[in-house]
Every structure is written in structure tokens, then in C-alpha cells.
C-alpha positions as CSV (number, residue, x, y, z in Angstrom):
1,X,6.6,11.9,0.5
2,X,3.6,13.9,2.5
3,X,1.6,10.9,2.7
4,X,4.1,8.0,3.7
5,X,5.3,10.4,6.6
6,X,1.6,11.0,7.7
7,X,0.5,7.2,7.3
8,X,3.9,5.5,8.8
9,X,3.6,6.6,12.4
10,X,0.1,5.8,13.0
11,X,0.8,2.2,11.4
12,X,4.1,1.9,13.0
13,X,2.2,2.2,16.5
14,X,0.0,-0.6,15.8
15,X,2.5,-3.0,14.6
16,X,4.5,-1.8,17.2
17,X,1.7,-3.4,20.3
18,X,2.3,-6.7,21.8
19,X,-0.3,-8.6,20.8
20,X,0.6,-12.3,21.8
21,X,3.6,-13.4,24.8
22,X,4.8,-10.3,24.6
23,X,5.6,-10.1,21.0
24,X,4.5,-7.5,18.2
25,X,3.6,-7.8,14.6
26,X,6.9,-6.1,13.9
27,X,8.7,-8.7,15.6
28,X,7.2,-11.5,13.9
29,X,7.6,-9.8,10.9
30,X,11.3,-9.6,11.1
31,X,11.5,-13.5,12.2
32,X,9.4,-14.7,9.8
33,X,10.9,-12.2,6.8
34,X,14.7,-12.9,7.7
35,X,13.9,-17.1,7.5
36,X,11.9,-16.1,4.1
37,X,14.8,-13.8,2.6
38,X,17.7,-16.8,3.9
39,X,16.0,-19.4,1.6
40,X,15.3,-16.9,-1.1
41,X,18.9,-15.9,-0.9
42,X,20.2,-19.4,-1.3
43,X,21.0,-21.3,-4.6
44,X,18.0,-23.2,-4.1
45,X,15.4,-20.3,-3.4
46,X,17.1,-18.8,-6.8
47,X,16.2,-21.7,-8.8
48,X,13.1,-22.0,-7.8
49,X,12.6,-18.1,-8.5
50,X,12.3,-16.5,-5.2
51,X,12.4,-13.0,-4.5
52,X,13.1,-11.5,-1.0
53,X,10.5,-9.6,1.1
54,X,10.9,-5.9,2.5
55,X,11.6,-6.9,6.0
56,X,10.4,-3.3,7.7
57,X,6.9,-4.5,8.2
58,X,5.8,-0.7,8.8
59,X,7.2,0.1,5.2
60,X,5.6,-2.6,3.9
61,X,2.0,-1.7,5.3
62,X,2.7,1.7,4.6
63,X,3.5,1.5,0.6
64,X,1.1,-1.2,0.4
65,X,-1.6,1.2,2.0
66,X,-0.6,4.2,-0.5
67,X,-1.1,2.2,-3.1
68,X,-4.8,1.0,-2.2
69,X,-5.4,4.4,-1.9
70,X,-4.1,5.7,-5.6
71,X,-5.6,2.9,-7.0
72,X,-9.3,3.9,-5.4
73,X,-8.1,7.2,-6.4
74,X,-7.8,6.0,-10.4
75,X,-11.2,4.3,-10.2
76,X,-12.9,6.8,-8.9
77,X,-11.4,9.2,-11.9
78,X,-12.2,7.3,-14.4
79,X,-15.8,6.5,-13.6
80,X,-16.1,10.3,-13.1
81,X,-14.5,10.7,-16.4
82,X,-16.8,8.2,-17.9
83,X,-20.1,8.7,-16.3
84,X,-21.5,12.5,-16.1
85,X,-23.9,11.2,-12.9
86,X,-20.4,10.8,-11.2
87,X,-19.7,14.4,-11.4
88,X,-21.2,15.4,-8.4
89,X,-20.0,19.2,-7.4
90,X,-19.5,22.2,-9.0
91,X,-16.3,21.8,-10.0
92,X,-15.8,18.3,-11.3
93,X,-18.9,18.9,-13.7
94,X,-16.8,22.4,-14.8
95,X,-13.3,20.5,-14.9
96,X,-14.4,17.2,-16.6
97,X,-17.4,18.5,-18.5
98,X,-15.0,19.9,-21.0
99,X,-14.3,16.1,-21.8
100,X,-18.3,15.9,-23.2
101,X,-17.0,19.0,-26.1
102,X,-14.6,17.0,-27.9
């Protein structure tokens, strides 16, 4: 995907900084994501109905970014489909006018 491959490197050189003793958010991450995924993993953490956690911190932020974005994306749509004051330009009043006709 275009978009995961622009967004990943610019979040995977925040994550990347030390930002406390020397140690990144990537690092912590991984620490704190391999203790969560061991109990999840175990009889116990089944039972109680765990799931495991992406442990790639930068894929995490990344999807979870893309995802804020498509859902902005879907709300802005549908108020532009909804409400004609949200068709702005041009060419969303000529490509979602056509809605009003029906």
C-alpha cells in the first residue's frame, strides 16, 4: 500500500528516539507487548479471553493512523453527500449533485 509505505518511515523515526535512559518507544513496546502476548498465550489468558497484540509498534501506529484517516475520509463523504452546503468546489457540487436528481 502507497500510503503505509509513505506514513511508516516518518512514524518509525519517532518511535525509533530515545526518549527516557536511553530507551525508545519501540523498545518498550516490544517489552511490554512480548509480557502481554506470554499471558495471553497461556491457558489462563485464553480463558479469560485474551487476544495478543501486534508487537511492531511502528505497524501498529501506522495501520492505526490509516484507519483514522479513512474514517475522516467516510465522514466527510457522507456529510457532503448529505448536506449540499458541504459541496464546496466545482466538482463535488457536479459529482454529488446528481445525488439531488433521483
Amino acid at each position: 500500500n502507497e500510503l503505509y509505505a509513505l506514513y511508516r518511515p516518518k512514524i518509525s523515526a519517532s518511535t525509533g528516539k530515545e526518549i527516557i535512559a536511553g530507551v525508545s518507544a519501540q523498545e518498550s513496546w516490544i517489552t511490554l507487548t512480548d509480557k502481554w502476548n506470554t499471558v495471553a498465550n497461556s491457558i489462563p489468558g485464553r480463558l479469560a479471553g485474551f487476544n495478543t497484540v501486534n508487537t511492531d509498534l511502528d505497524d501498529f501506529l501506522t495501520t492505526k493512523a490509516l484507519e483514522g484517516v479513512f474514517l475522516k475520509l467516510e465522514g466527510e463523504e457522507l456529510k457532503i453527500r448529505k448536506e449540499v452546503s458541504a459541496r464546496v468546489t466545482p466538482l463535488l457540487r457536479q459529482v454529488f449533485g446528481t445525488l439531488d436528481e433521483n
